[in-house]
C-alpha positions as CSV (number, residue, x, y, z in Angstrom):
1,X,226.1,12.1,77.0
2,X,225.9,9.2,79.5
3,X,227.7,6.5,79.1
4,X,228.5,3.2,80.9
5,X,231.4,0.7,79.7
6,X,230.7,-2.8,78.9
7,X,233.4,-5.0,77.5
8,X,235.2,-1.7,76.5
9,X,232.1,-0.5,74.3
10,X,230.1,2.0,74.9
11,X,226.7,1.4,75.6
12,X,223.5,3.5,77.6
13,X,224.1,6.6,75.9
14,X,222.5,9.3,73.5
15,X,224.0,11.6,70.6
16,X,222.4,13.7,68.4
17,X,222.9,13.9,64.5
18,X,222.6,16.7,61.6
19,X,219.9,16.5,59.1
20,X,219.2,19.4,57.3
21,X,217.2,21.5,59.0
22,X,215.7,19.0,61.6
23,X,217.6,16.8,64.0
24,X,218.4,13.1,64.3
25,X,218.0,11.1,67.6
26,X,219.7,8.4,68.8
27,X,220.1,5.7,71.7
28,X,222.2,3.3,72.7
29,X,222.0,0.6,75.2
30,X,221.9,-2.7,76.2
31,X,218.3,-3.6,74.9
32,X,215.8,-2.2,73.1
33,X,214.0,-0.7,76.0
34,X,217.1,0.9,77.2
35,X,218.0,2.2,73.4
36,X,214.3,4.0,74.1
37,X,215.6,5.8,77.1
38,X,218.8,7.1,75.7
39,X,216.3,7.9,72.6
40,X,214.1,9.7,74.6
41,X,217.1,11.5,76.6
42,X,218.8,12.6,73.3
43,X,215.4,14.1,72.2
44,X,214.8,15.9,75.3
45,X,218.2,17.3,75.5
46,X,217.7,19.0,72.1
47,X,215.4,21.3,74.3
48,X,217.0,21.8,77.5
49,X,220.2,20.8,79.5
50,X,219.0,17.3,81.2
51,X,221.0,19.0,84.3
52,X,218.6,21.6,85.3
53,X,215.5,19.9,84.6
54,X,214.2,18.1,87.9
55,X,212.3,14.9,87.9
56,X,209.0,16.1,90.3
57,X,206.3,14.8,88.2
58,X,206.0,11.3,86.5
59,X,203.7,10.6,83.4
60,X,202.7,6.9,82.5
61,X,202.7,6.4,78.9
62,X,201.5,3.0,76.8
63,X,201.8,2.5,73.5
64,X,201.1,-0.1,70.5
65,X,202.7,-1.2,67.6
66,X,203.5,-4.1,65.6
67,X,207.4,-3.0,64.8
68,X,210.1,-1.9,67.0
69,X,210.8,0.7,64.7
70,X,206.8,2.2,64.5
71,X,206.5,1.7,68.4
72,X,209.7,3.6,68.9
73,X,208.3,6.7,67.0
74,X,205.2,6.4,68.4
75,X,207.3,7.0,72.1
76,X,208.5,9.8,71.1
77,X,205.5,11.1,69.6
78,X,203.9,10.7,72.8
79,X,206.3,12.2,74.7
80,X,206.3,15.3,73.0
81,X,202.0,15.5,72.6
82,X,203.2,15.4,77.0
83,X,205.4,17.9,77.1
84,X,203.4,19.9,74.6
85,X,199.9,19.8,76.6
86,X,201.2,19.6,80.2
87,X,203.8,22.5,79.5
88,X,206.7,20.1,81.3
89,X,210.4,19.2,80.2
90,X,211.4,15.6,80.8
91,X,214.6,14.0,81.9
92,X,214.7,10.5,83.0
93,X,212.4,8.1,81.6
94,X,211.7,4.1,82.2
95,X,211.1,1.7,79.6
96,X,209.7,-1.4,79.2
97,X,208.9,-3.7,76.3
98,X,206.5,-6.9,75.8
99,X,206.3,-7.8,72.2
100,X,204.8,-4.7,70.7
101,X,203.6,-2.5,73.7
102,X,205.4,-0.2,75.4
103,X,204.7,0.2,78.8
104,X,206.8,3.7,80.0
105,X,207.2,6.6,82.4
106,X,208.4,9.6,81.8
107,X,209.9,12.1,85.0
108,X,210.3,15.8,84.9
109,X,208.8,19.1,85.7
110,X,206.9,22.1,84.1
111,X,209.3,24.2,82.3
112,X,211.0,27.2,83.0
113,X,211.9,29.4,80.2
114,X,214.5,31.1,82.4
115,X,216.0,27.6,84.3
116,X,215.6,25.2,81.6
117,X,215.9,28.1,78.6
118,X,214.5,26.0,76.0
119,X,216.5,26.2,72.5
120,X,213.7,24.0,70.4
121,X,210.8,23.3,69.9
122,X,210.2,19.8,69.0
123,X,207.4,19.2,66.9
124,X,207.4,15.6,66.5
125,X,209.5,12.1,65.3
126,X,209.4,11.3,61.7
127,X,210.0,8.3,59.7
128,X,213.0,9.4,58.5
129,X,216.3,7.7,59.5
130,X,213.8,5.3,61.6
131,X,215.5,2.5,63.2
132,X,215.7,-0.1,65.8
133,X,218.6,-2.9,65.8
134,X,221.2,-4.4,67.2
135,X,224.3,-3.2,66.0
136,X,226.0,-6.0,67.8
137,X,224.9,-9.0,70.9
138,X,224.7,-6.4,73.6
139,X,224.6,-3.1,72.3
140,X,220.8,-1.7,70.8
141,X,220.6,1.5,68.4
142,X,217.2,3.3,68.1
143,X,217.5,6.6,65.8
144,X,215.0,8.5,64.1
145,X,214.9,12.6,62.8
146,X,212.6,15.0,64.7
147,X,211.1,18.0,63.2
148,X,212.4,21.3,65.1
């Protein structure tokens, strides 16, 4: 998990969650764009350690949506039609937000089944447990459960 410390809570930083037989996501961080990140950190690390996965390639990604919620699924969503069609593993991402678009990058590399060893396959973000709010001033939770 990353983390960084501000006014002794923890914020920038990813976990996942148990549901059933999928997964939950989940960022944190300082604003909604950085909640993305994390978001998109936690559901990349459900398929490979973020360690070994090195950030080569970037891949621009724009997106649309009139909630914070709907355009935080749809970043996902995208990601993983990305890694799906270009065969690459991401780790590091950049987010940015302007009422509803998303403007984003994604870095990482083709994957390696014997570097990255890949222990899902993600098959996309579902509305399930889809959410985007501030838990408090400061600190931003984006969550939803992926099908694996």
């Amino acid at each position: 998990m990353d983390s960084q410390t501000e006014l002794g809570q923890v914020v920038g930083r990813w976990e996942h969650f148990p549901h059933g037989a999928d997964l939950g996501v989940r960022g944190f961080g300082a604003t909604p764009a950085e909640a993305f990140v994390q978001a998109a950190r936690a559901l990349c690390a459900a398929i490979a350690d973020l360690a070994t996965v090195r950030c080569d390639e970037a891949i621009d990604i724009e997106r649309e949506a009139p909630s914070l919620d709907l355009l935080l699924m749809d970043w996902l969503n995208a990601l993983v039609y990305e890694m799906a069609a270009r065969r690459m593993i991401f780790a590091a991402f950049e987010v940015s937000l302007t009422g509803g678009k998303l403007t984003g990058r994604a870095f990482g590399e083709k994957v390696s089944r014997e570097r990255h060893a890949p222990a899902v396959e993600v098959k996309g973000a579902t509305f399930t447990e889809l959410t985007v709010r501030e838990e408090r001033p400061g600190l931003w939770r984006a969550q939803c459960v992926v099908d694996v």
